[in-house]
N, C-alpha and C positions, 0 to 999 in steps of 0.2 A: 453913311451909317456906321457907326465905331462896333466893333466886336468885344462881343462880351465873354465871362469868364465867369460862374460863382461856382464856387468849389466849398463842401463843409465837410465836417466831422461827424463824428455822431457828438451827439450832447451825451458827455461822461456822467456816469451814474455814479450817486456822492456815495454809495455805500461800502465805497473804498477809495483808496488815497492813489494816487497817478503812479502809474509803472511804464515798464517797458515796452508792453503793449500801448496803451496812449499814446505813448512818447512817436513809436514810428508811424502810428494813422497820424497825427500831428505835422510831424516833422515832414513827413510822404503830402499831406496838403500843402504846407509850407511853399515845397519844392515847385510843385504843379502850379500854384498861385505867383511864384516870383518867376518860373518860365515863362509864363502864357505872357505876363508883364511884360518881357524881354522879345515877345513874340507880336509886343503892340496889341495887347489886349486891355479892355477896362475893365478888370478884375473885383471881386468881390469875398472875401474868406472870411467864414463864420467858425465858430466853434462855441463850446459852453459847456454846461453841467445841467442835466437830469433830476431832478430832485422830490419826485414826488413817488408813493407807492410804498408796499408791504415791506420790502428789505432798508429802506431810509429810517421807518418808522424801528424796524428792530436794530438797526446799526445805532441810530440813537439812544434809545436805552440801555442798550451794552454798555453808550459815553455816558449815560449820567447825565442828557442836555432832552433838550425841547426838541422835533424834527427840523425847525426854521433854526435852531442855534446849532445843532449839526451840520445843516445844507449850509447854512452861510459858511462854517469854516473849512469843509471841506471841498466847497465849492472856492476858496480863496486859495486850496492850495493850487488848482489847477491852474487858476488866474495867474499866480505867481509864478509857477514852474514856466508856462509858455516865453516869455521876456527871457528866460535863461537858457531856453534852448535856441534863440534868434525864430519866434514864431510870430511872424508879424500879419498879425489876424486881423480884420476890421471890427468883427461885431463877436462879444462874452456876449451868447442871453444865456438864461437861467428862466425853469418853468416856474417860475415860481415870481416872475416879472410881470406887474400889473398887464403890460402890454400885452403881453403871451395868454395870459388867462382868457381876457377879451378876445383875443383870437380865436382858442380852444373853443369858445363857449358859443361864438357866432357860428363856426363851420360846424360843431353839434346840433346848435338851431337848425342850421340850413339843412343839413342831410335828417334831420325830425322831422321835418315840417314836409319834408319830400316823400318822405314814408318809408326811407332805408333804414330806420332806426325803430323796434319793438321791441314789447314787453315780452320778459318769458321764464320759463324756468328751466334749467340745466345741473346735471348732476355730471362728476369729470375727476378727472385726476389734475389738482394741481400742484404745482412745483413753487414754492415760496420763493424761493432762488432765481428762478425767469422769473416769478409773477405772470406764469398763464396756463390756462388748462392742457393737458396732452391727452389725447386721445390713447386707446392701449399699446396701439401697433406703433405710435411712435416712444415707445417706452425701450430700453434694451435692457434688458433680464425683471421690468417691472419697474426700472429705473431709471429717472431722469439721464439723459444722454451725456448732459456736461455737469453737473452738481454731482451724479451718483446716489442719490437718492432716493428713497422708493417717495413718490410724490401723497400725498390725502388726499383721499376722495372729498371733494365737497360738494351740497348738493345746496342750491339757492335763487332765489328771482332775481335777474338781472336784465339789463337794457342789451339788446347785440344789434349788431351792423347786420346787414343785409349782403355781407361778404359774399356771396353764394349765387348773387343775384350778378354779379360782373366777370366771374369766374370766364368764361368765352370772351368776352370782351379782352380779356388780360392775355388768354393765351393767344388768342390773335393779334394784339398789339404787341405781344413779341416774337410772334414769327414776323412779324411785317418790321419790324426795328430789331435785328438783330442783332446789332451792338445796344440794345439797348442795358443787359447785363452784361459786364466785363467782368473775367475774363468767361471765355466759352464756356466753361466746367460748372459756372455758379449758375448760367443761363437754362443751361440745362438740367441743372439740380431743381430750380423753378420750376421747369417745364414738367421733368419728371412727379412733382407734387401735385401738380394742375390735373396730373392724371386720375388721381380720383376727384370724387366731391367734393368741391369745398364745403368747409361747413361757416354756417355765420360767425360774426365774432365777437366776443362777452364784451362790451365795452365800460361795463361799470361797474361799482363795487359798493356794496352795501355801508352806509354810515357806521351802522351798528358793528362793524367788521374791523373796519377801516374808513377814516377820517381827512386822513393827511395826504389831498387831494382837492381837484378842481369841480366844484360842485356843479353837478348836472344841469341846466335852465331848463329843464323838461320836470324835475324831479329833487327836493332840498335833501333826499333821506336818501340820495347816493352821487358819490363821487367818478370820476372818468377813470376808465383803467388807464395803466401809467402808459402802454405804447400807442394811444388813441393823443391823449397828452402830449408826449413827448416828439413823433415826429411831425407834429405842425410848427414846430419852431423851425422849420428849412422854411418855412412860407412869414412866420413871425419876422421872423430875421432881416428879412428883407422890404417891411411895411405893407404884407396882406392886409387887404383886398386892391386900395387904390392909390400906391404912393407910387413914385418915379420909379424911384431904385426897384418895387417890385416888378412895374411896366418892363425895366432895362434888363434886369437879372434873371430872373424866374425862367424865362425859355432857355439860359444856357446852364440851369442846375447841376452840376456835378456832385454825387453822394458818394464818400468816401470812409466805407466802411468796414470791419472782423468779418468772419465767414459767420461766425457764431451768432448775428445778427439778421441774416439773411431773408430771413423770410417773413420779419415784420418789413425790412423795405421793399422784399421784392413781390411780395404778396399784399399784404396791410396797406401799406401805403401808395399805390398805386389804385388799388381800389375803395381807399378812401377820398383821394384826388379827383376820381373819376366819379362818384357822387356826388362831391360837391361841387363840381361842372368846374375843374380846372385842371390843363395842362397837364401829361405826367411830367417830371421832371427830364432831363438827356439823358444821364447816365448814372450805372451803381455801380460803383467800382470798390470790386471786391478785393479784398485780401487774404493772405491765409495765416497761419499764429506762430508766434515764437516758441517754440517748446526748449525746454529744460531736461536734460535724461527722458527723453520720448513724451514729458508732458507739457500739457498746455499749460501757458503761465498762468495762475489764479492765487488770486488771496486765500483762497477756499480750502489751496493744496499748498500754500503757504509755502512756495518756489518764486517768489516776487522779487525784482530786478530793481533798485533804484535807478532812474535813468542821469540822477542827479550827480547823483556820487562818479557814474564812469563818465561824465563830463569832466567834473572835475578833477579827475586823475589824471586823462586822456587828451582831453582839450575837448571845449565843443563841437570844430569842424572835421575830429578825429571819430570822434561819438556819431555825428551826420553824416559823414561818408557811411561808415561801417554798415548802419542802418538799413540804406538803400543799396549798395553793394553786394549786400550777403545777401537778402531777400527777393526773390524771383518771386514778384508780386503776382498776387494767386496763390501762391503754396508755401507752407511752412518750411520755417526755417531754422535752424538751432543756435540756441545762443551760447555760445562759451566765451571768458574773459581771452582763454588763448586766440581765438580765430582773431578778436577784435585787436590784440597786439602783432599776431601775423601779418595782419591788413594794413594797419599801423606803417611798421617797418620795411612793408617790402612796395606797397603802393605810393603810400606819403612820405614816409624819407626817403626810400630810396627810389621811384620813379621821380615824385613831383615834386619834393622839398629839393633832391637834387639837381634837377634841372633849371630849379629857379634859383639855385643860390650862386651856380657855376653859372649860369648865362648872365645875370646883373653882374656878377662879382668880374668877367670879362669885360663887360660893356666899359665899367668903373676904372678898370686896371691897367688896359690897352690903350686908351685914350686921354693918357697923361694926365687922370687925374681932373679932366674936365665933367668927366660924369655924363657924357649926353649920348646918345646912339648916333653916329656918324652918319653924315651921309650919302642917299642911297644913288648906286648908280645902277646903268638897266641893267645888270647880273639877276636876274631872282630868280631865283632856285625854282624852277616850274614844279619839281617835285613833290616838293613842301608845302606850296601852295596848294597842287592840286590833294594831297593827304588833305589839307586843311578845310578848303571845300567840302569833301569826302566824309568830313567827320562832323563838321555841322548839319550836313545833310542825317546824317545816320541817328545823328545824340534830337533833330526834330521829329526824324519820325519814330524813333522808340519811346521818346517823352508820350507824342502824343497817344501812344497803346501804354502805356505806362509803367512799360519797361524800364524802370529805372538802373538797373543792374547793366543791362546792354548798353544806355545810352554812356554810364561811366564806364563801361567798357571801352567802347568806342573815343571815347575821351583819351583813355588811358593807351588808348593804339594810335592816337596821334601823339602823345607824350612819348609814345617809344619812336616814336620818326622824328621829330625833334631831336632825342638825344642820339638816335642814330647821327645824324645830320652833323651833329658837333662831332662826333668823333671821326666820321671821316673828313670832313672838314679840317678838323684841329687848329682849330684858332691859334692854339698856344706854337705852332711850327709858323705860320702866315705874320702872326708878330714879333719872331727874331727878323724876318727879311724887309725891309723898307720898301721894296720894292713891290710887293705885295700888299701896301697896306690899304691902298683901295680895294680891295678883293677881302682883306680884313674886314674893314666896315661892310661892305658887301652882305658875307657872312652874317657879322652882329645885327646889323639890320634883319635880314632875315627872322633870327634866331626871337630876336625882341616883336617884330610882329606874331609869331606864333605865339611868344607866351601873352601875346594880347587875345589872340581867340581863347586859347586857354582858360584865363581867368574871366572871361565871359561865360565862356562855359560851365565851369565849373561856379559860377556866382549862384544860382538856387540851390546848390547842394551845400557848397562852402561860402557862407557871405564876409566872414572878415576874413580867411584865409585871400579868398581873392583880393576884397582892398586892401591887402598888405602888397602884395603883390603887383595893383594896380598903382598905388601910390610908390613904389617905388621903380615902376617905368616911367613915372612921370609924366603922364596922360592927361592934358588939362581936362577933356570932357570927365564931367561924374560918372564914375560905374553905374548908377542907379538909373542916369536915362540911357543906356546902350538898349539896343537892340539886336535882336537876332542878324536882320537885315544888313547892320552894320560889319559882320563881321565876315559875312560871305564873302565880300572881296578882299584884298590884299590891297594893305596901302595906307591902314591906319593909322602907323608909327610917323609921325614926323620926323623930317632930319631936326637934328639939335633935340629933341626931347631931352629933357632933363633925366638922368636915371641917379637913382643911387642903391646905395647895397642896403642889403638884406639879411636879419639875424635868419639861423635855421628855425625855417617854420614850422619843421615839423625833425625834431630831434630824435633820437632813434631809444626805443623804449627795451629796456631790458628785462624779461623775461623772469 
């Protein structure tokens, strides 16, 4: 039986244009989908755009467009942006996909027809901004928590979930899985809510109000609220109720989401799952935010980060490193242009662009000009080896808590035992003496297997840094079919491989 992987996003909400927050939930799936790959997994990764509800309808009219002529182009930008950050997703949905509607409106039937869904009326503070009611206590000074708004009271008939009805159900199903929310801190912010009452949940929204939405099958004169909508595209995605791919995927669900999300997945969607008699998903794997001068990045506070532009300054795999390096997934992190060129110059040129340009550029220059990595006789450096070992073992198990930070860590401490390794070594003293020059190859042997774990490793953070890298040891297998397994032992370099040299691949940025 093959092992599975489906890892998403949230579906980005069109009422703003992709930033820096996207850009690392994105790039952060990316990573997690091409390790697991590497880990011999059959992998699955969705992502999309959000498109229905009260903020689409006014973001449109700001443009001058129709909601559908909005969604479609700012749903186009995200579509485009992912290909330029190397995010190679399987499935763009969009709620607003025939297929997804059908979805929405069967798992509505279903939980109607069950009698988790009634009629009622409610009066509340709502925040236009989320698009959902708050209750007072969760108000701070009267204020929406993240908009800062004092929210309107509305008061009106609507359809609500029977959220209140599962509420024990939930909190026992995550003391009995508790990894079920990562990390610990979000799990227990759940739990802490759970402790009062839940209350039902507004699922609909009056015609007459709002239009620009998935029309009720219980009722034509109101629409689905947008987070009843929106997270059943994790089950859309994958051909709810009875296709393969849902058979295959759906029990290895990973939800990869902001902190500022939280509690429609960890509350909403689990107990809307759980009435319509399916599976919760494995995991919700939280994050925490970028902030700017102590704020959260928003359009709202107009401190928005192109993630475009520092690619293209920086390079892509300079932009991807940074990303998951700085961030100690779970908690916020700060973004400055300085840290990202600190990180730049003293990890990538000068840990890993240098050690790859002086260990190919020896391979090239000792060996007359043949270009091949010599070869090996039994000398190998046990040390190296076992560092090497050491650091595969360290970079699988921090991926899999999703330490990204630690596992480049750990990356990064075997990079420093490699270049330790050259300089007490010193190739460049071993190839004045002839006598030495089997101990020479010895050496370079060595030296070239380590940057072949290396660039294994490093391939879901950095995918063309590494085939620069790969392609120029000369490695006939593809980077693309390695495996983890592959690299655990020592011994993948062939004698004779072909090597040749290498421009600096990560050039030193000035300040």
């Amino acid at each position: 039986m093959s092992r599975t992987f489906y890892i998403t996003t949230p579906i980005y909400y069109v009422n703003a244009e992709p930033h820096l927050g996207h850009a690392y939930t994105t790039v952060a799936a990316d990573v997690l989908n091409r390790f697991y790959q590497l880990s011999g997994f059959e992998t699955f990764f969705v992502t999309g755009t959000d498109e229905h509800g009260d903020k689409v309808v006014q973001a449109a009219e700001a443009a001058g467009q129709s909601p559908k002529e909005y969604a479609d182009r700012v749903s186009r930008l995200f579509r485009n942006m992912w290909p330029e950050l190397s995010i190679s997703y399987d499935y763009f949905i969009r709620t607003t996909d025939e297929d997804h509607k059908r979805v929405v409106v069967s798992i509505l039937k279903k939980v109607y027809d069950s009698g988790d869904i009634y009629f009622g009326e409610y009066g509340g503070y709502y925040c236009f901004g989320c698009e959902r009611f708050y209750t007072p206590k969760e108000l701070v000074d009267g204020k929406c928590p993240d908009h800062k708004v004092a929210p309107k009271f509305i008061k009106e008939k609507n359809y609500f979930f029977r959220m209140s009805k599962y509420q024990d159900w939930l909190i026992e199903y995550i003391g009995s899985h508790p990894d079920f929310i990562r990390p610990e801190r979000y799990r227990n912010e759940v739990l802490a809510f759970l402790k009062d009452p839940l209350e039902d949940l507004c699922i609909s929204r009056p015609k007459s109000r709002l239009d620009w939405g998935i029309t009720l099958p219980f009722n034509r004169d109101y629409v689905t609220y947008v987070w009843f909508d929106a997270l059943i595209n994790y089950l859309t995605a994958v051909g709810y109720p009875d296709s393969e791919p849902y058979r295959k995927f759906w029990p290895s669900a990973h939800h990869l989401i902001a902190k500022d999300i939280l509690k429609p997945h960890g509350i909403y969607w689990p107990t809307m799952l759980k009435a319509a008699g399916i599976e919760p998903y494995q995991h919700l794997n939280v994050h925490g935010y970028w902030n700017i001068d102590a704020s959260k990045m928003s359009k709202s506070l107009g401190n928005i980060v192109n993630p475009l532009s520092l690619k293209d300054k920086y390079g892509l795999d300079a932009f991807r490193y940074f990303l998951l390096r700085e961030m100690v997934f779970g908690l916020d992190a700060n973004f400055s242009e300085n840290a990202l060129v600190n990180r730049f110059n003293s990890d990538l040129a000068n840990d890993l662009g240098n050690l790859v340009s002086r260990s190919i550029a020896m391979v090239v220059k000792y060996f007359k000009g043949v270009h091949q990595v010599p070869s090996v006789s039994s000398e190998i450096d046990e040390k190296l080896r076992d560092d090497s070992s050491g650091a595969v073992q360290e970079v699988v198990a921090r991926m899999e808590e999703l330490a990204f930070n630690r596992a480049l860590m750990a990356i990064w401490g075997f990079i420093a035992s490699v270049n330790k390794y050259i300089d007490e070594t010193a190739p460049w003293t071993l190839a004045k003496e002839e006598e030495q020059r089997e101990r020479l190859g010895t050496v370079l042997y060595n030296i070239a297997e380590a940057l072949r774990v290396i660039t294994v490793l490093i391939f879901p953070f950095m995918p063309t840094t590494a085939e620069k890298i790969w392609v120029s040891l000369g490695i006939r297998e593809d980077l693309h079919t390695q495996k983890i397994e592959s690299i655990r032992e020592w011994g993948g370099i062939e004698a004779g491989t072909t090597a040749s040299k290498i421009k600096a691949i990560f050039p030193r940025v000035e300040q």
